[in-house]
C-alpha positions as CSV (number, residue, x, y, z in Angstrom):
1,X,-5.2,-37.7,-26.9
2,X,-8.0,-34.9,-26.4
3,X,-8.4,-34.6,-30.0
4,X,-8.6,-38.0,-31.1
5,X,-11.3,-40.2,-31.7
6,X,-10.6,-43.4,-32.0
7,X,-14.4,-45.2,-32.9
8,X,-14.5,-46.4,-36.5
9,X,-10.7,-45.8,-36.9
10,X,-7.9,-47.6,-38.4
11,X,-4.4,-48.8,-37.4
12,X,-2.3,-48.9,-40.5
13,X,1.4,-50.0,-39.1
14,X,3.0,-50.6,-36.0
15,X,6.6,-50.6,-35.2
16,X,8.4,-50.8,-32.2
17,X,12.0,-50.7,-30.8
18,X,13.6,-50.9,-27.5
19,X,11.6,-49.1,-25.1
20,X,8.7,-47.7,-27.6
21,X,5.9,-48.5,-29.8
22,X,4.8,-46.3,-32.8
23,X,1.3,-47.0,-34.1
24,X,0.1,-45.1,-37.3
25,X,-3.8,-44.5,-36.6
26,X,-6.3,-43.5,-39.1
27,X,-9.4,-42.0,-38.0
28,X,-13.0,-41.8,-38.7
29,X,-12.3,-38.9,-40.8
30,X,-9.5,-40.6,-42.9
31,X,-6.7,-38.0,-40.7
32,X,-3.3,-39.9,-39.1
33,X,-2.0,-39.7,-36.6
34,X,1.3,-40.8,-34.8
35,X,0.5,-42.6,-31.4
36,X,3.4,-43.6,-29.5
37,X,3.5,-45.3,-25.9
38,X,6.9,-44.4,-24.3
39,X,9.2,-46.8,-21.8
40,X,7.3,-49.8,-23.7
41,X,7.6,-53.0,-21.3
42,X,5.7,-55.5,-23.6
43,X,2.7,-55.4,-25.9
44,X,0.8,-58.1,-28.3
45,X,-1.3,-57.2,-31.8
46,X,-3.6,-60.0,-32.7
47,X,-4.8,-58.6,-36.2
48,X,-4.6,-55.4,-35.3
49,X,-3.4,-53.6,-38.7
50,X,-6.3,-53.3,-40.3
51,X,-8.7,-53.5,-37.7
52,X,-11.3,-51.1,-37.3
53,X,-11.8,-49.8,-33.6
54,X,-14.7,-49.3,-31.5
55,X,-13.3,-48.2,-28.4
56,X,-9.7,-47.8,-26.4
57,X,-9.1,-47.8,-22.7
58,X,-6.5,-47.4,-20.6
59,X,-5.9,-49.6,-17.4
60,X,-3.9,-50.0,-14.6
61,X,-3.8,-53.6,-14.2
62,X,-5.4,-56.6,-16.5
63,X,-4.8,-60.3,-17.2
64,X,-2.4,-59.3,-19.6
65,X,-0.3,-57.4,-17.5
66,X,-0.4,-60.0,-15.1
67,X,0.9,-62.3,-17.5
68,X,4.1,-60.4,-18.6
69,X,4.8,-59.4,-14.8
70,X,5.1,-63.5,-14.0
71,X,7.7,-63.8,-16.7
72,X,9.2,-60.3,-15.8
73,X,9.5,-60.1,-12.5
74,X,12.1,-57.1,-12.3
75,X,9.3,-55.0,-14.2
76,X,7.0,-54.8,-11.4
77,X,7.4,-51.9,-9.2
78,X,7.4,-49.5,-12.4
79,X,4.2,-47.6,-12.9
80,X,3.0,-48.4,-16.0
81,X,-0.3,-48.7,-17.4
82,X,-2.0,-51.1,-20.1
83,X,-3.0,-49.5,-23.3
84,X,-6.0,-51.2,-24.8
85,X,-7.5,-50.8,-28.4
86,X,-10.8,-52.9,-28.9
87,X,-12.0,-54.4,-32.0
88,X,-15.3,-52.7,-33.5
89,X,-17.1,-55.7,-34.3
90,X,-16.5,-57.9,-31.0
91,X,-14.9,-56.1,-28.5
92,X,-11.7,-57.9,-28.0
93,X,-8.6,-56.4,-27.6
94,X,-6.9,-56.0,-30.7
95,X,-4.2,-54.6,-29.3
96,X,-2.9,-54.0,-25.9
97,X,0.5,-52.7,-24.2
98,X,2.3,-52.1,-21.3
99,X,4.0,-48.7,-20.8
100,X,4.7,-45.5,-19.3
101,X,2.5,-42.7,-21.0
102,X,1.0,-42.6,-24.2
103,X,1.2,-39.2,-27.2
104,X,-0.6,-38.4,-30.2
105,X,-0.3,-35.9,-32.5
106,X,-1.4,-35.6,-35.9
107,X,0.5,-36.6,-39.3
């Protein structure tokens, strides 16, 4: 994730599956990438394809997790982190979820 800068880029698509989320990112320079967040607990896109970015954090706890622990109990002693990608124009999460690690590499 060195490599990547993620102000004034792009997700195209996400998909997920059991366990993992694959988002295809395009950046300020119009390369992709592959981001993937492995052991995948939950996540929620509101408008995220689309959306340009202005900045992307990663947390250890947040209201959102908070919220998916209450209705998954079983889930909370893993170690997981919240992966959050923030709107450009308002600063909202556009994106956020809950896993182990996060990869990217480009297309």
């Amino acid at each position: 994730m060195k490599d990547l800068v993620i102000n004034d880029g792009e997700i195209e698509k996400i998909s997920s599956a059991a366990g993992y989320l694959e988002i295809i990112f395009k950046d300020w320079r119009e390369d992709k990438w592959i981001l993937s967040i492995d052991e995948l607990i939950a996540f929620e896109s509101i408008g995220a394809e689309g959306e340009t970015l202005g900045s992307f954090i990663i947390e250890e706890q947040n209201e959102y997790k908070n919220k998916i622990l209450k209705l998954m109990p079983e889930e909370e002693n893993l170690k997981t982190n919240v992966f959050v990608f923030k709107s450009a124009w308002n600063d909202i999460p556009v994106l956020q979820a809950i896993g182990k690690s996060i990869n990217a590499k480009p297309m």
